[in-house]
N, C-alpha and C positions, 0 to 999 in steps of 0.2 A: 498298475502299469503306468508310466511313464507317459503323460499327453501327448508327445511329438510321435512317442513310438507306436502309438494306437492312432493317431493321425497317417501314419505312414501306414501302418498293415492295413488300415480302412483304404488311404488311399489307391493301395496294390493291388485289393479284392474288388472293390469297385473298376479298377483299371482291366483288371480280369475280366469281370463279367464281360463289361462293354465291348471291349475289342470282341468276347466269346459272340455276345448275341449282335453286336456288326458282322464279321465275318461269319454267320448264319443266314443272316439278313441279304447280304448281297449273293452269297451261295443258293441262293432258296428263290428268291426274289428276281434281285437284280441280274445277275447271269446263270442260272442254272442249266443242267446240262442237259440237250437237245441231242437226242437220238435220233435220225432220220433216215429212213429206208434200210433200215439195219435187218439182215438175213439169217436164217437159223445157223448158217456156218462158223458164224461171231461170238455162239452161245460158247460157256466155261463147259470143260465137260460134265460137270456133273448135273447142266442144265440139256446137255446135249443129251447125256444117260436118259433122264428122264423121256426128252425128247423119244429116243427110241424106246422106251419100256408103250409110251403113249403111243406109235408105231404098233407094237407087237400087239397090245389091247384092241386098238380098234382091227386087225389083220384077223386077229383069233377069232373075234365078232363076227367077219363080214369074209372072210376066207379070200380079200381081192389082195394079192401079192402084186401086181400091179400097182394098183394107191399104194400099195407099203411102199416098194421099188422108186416111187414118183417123192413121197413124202421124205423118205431117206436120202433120196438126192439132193434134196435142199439142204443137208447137212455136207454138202461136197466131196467129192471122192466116190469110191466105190462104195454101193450100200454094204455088202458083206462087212467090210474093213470096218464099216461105222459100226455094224453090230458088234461086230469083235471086239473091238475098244469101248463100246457103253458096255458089254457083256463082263469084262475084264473091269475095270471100274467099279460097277453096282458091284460085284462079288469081292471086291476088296473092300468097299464100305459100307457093306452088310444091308443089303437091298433083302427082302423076302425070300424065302423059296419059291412061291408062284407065282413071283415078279420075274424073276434069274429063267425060272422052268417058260414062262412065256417068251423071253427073247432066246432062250437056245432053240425054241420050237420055231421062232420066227430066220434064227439065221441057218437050220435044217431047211427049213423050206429054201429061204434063198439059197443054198449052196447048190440043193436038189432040182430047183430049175435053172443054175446055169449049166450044171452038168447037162443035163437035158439039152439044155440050148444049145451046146458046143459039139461040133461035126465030130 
């Protein structure tokens, strides 16, 4: 190969890295990204899914649909609705059977006490 031409691809690969592990450097280091007072309504859904599957576990445990009712509202809106769309989710991207069979138990329950609740 050609001196100049191996001068130049050396120069391009090195140019590479550096600009690579600067813009590392300052991402990582110098300004990295600062989350602060960030609420579970923020999560993607399929951290939210999780979120409610981790609902429905600890509700099956402890039977207080209340803490569920309180912990699901942190995800905003109506808890039902949240079940419904992590319920709907986890069963399109292949969550367990007695992961799916705990949150349909847990949004039974919720449907069953507001019917209850409602005159």
């Amino acid at each position: 190969m050609d001196p100049h031409r191996r001068r130049r691809w050396l120069f391009f690969v090195l140019s590479i890295l550096i600009g690579l592990a600067a813009g590392l450097y300052y991402g990582w280091v110098v300004r990295p990204v600062r989350y602060i007072d960030t609420s579970p309504d923020t999560l993607r859904q399929d951290y939210k899914a999780d979120f409610v599957l981790m609902v429905a576990e600890a509700w099956e445990a402890t039977g207080d649909l209340d803490m569920a009712r309180r912990y699901l509202a942190l995800l905003g809106g109506d808890p039902v609705a949240q079940v419904e769309q992590a319920l709907r989710y986890a069963a399109q991207v292949g969550y367990g059977p007695a992961d799916l069979h705990r949150m349909r138990n847990l949004l039974q329950a919720l449907r069953g006490a507001a019917t209850e609740a409602a005159p």
